[in-house]
C-alpha positions as CSV (number, residue, x, y, z in Angstrom):
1,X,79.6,96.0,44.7
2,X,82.6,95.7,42.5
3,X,84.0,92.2,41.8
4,X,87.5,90.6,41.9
5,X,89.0,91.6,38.9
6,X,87.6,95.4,39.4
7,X,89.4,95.4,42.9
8,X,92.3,94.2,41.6
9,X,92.5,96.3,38.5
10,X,92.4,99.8,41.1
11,X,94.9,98.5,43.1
12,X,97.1,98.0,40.1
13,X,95.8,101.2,38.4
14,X,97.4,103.1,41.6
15,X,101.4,101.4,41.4
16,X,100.9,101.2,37.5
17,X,99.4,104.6,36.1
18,X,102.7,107.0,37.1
19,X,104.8,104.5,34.8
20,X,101.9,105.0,32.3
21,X,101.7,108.1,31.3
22,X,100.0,109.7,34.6
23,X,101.8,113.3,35.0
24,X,105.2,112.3,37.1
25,X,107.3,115.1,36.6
26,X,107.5,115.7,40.2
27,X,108.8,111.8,40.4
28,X,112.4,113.1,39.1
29,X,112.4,116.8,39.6
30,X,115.4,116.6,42.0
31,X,117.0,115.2,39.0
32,X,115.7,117.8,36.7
33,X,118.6,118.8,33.9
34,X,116.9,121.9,32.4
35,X,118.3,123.1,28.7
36,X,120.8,120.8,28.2
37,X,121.0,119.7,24.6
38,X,121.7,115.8,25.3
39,X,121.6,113.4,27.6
40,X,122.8,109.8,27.7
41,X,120.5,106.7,27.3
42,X,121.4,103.6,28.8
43,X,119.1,100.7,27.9
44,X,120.2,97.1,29.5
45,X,118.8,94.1,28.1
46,X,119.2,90.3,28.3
47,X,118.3,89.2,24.7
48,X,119.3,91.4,21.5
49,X,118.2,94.8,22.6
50,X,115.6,95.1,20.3
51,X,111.9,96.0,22.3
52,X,113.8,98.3,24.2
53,X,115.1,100.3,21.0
54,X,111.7,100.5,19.7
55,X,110.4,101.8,22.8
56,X,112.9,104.3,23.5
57,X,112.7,105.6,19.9
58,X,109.1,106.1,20.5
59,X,109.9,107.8,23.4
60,X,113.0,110.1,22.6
61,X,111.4,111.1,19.3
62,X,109.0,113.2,21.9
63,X,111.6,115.4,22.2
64,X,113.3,116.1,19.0
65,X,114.7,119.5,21.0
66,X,117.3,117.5,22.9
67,X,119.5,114.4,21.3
68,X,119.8,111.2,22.8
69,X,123.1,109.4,22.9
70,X,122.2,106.1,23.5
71,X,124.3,103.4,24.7
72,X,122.8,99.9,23.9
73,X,124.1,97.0,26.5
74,X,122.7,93.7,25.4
75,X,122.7,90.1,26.2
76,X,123.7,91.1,29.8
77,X,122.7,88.1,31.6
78,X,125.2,87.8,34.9
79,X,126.3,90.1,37.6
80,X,129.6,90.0,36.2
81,X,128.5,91.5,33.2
82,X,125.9,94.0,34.6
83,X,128.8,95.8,37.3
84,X,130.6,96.5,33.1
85,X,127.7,98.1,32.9
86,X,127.4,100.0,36.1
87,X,130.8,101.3,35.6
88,X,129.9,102.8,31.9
89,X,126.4,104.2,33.8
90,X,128.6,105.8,36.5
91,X,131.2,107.3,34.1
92,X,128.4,108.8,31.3
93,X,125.3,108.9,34.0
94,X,121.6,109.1,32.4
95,X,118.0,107.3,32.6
96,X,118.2,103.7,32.4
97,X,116.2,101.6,30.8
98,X,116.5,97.9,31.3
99,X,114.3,94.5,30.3
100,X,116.0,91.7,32.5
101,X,114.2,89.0,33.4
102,X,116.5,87.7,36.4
103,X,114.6,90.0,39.4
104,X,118.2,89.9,41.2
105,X,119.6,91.6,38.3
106,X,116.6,94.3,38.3
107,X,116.5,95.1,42.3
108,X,120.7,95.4,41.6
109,X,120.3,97.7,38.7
110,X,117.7,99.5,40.4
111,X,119.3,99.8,43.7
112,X,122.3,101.3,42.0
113,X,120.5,103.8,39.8
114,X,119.3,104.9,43.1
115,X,122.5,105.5,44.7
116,X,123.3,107.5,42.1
117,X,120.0,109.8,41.9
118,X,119.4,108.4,38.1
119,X,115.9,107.2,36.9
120,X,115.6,103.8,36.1
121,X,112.6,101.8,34.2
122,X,112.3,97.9,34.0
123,X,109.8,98.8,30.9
124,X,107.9,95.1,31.3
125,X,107.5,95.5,34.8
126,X,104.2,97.6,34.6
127,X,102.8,95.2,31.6
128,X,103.7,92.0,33.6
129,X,102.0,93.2,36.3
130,X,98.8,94.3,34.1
131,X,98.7,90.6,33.1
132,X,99.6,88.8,35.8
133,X,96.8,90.7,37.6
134,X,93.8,90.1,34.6
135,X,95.3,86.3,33.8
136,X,95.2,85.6,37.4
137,X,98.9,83.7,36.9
138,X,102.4,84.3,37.7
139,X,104.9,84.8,34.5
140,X,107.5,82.1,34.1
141,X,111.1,84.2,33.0
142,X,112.4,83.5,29.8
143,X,115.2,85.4,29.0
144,X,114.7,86.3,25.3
145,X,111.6,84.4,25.0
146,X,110.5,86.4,21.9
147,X,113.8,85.2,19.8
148,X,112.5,81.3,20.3
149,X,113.8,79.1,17.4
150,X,110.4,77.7,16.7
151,X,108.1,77.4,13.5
152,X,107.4,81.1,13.7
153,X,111.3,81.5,13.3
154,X,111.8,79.4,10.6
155,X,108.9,80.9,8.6
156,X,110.2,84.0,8.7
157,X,113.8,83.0,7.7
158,X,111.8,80.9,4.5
159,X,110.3,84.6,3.8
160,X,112.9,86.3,3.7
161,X,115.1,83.8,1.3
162,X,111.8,83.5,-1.0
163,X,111.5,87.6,-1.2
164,X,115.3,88.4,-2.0
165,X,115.0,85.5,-4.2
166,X,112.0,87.6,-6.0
167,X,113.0,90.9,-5.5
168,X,112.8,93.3,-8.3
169,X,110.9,91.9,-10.9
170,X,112.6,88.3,-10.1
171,X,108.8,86.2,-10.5
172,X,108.4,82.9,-9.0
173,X,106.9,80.5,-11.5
174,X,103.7,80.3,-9.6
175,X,102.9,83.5,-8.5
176,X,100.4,81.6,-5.6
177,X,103.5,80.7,-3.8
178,X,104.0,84.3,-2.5
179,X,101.6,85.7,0.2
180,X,101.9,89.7,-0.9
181,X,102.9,91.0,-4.4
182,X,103.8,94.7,-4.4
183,X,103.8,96.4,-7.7
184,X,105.1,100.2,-8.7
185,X,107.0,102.3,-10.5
186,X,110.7,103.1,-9.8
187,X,111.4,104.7,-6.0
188,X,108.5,103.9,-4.3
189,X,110.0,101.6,-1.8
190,X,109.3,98.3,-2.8
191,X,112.1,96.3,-1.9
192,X,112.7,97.9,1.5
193,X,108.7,97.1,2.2
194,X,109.2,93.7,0.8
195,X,112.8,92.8,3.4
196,X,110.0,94.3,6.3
197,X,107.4,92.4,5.5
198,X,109.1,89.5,4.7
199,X,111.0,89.7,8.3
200,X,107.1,89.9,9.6
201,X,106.8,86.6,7.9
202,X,105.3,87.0,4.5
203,X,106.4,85.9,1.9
204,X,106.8,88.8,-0.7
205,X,107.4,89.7,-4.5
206,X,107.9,93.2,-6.0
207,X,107.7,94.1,-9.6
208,X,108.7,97.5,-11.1
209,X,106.0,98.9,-13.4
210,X,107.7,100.4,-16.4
211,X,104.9,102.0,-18.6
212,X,104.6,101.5,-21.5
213,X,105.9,97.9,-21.0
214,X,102.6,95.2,-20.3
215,X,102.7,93.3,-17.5
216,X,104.3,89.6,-17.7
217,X,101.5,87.1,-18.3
218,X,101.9,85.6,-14.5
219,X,100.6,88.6,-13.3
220,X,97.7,89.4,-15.6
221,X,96.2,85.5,-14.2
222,X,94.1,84.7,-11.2
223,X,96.4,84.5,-7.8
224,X,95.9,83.9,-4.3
225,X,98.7,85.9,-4.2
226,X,97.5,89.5,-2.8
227,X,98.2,92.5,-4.8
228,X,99.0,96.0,-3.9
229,X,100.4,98.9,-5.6
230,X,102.5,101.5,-4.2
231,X,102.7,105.2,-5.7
232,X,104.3,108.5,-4.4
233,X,103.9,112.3,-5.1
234,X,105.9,113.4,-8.3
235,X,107.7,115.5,-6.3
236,X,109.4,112.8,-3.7
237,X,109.8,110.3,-6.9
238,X,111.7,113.1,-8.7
239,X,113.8,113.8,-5.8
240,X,114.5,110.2,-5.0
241,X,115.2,109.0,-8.7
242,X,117.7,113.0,-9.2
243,X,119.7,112.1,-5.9
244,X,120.1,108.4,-8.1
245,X,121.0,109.7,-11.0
246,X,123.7,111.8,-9.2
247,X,125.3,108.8,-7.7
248,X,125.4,107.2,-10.6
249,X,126.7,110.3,-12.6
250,X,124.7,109.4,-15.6
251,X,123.2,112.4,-17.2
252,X,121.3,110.5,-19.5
253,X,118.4,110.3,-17.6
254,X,116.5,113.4,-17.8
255,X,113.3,111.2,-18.5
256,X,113.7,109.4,-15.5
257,X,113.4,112.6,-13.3
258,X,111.2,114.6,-15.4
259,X,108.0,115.5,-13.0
260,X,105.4,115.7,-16.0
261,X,107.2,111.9,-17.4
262,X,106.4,110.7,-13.6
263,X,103.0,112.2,-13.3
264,X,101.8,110.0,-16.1
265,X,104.0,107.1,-14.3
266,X,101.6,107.7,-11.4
267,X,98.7,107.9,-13.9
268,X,99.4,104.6,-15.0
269,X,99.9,102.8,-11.5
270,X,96.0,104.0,-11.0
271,X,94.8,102.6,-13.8
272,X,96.1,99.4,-13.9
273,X,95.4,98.6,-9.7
274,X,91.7,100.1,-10.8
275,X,91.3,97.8,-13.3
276,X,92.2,95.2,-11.2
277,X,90.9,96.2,-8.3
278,X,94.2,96.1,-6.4
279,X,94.6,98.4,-3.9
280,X,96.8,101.5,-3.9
281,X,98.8,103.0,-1.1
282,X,100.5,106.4,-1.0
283,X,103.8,106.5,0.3
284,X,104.7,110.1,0.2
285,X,104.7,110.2,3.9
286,X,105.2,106.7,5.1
287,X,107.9,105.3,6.5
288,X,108.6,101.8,5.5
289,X,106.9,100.3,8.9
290,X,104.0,102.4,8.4
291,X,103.7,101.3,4.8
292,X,104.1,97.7,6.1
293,X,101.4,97.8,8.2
294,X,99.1,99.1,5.7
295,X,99.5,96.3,3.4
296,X,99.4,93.9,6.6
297,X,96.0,95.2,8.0
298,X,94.6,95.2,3.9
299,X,95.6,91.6,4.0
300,X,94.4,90.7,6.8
301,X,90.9,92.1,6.1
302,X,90.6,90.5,2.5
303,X,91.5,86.9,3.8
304,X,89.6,86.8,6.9
């Protein structure tokens, strides 16, 4: 005999699923717009906009075939300001996408998307209901809950002054006062990996490797600082560093973009993070998130 929770997690698994990911083409095939080669994207929010860009990229990229003009309505917290943004739905109509918190707001948007035969997703309704279901508990609203001014805040705002004030070779004097310490040669993304994972709340420092040159003395010593070096194919570096070059019209640099000169730059990188035991990640394929969370879970595993 199933218990509680089971029976509650069917009855939710039937509303739920065709939000999910269960096969609902036939939910909007009145609506269909076969072979056209855009469509617009409304997504409604009443905080900054943010989850809902994420989660629509990771949708829309599903279908790099047809572009997505998306039109981003945030901080839309009254009825005032959601009929603005009715009218801009009615005059460029496309799926809607909305995380309001106020449930008049949603049944209004909603009931208005209907009218006009549009699709419309309140994207943390199916995940509120998931938990609310498990926990047992209602939610309580809180309209951009997730941008709280609280210690989590701060200490990412402390992070982020502490990594562009040790960006680029810039050393603390006590290397233990950063969390992660990225090292590599030129154009393998250090300071755009640093800005991320300092906006994640870690405090980071990045130092360009410039073989032959030794490291400075800080870095040769004992840290609780943890240490990670970053490398690329010879091909992307050379790429990267000959589209620099070109915008700085200095022709000076052949060195700098010679494939055989990085190869041994590469070389090099190995070396030193195998002497040291720091761990290397390849960036030839990783976008600055992805390289982010690398380092993140490779933290994570050596201090716990």
């Amino acid at each position: 005999m199933r218990n509680t929770w089971e029976k509650k997690w069917i009855d939710q698994e039937k509303r739920v699923l065709p939000l999910m990911g269960e096969d609902n083409s036939s939910t909007y095939q009145h609506m269909s717009h076969k072979n056209q080669k855009f469509f617009h994207l409304h997504l409604i929010s009443d905080a900054t906009g943010e989850t809902l860009t994420a989660m629509s990229k990771a949708v829309t990229v599903q279908y790099p075939q047809i572009k997505a003009i998306e039109h981003i309505h945030p901080l839309v917290r009254t009825k005032r300001q959601l009929k603005r943004v009715c009218q801009i739905i009615e005059e460029q109509p496309g799926i809607v996408m909305h995380t309001l918190v106020n449930t008049d707001l949603t049944h209004e948007i909603d009931k208005f998307c209907a009218d006009l035969n549009l699709p419309s997703v309140g994207i943390l309704d199916p995940i509120l209901q998931i938990f609310g279901s498990y926990l047992g508990a209602p939610s309580k609203p809180t309209v951009g809950g997730q941008h709280t001014l609280d210690a989590d805040y701060f200490n990412r705002i402390d992070a982020l002054n502490f990594t562009m004030m040790h960006d680029d070779g810039q050393l603390p004097n006590n290397l233990d006062e950063a969390d992660i310490f990225i090292i590599g040669i030129s154009r393998t993304s250090k300071t755009p990996t640093s800005i991320y994972l300092a906006n994640r709340g870690f405090k980071t420092a990045n130092l360009p490797l410039v073989p032959p040159l030794p490291l400075p003395d800080i870095v040769e010593k004992p840290t609780t600082a943890f240490i990670v070096g970053l490398i690329a194919s010879a091909d992307r570096i050379s790429t990267v560093r000959r589209n620099r070059v070109m915008e700085l019209a200095d022709k000076d640099l052949e060195d700098y973009v010679d494939r055989d000169a990085i190869a041994q730059e590469i070389a090099y990188t190995r070396r030193l993070c195998g002497r040291h035991d720091w761990p290397i990640i390849d960036v030839t394929r990783r976008s600055i998130e992805e390289t982010a969370a690398a380092i993140i879970t490779l933290y994570n595993n050596r201090t716990h």
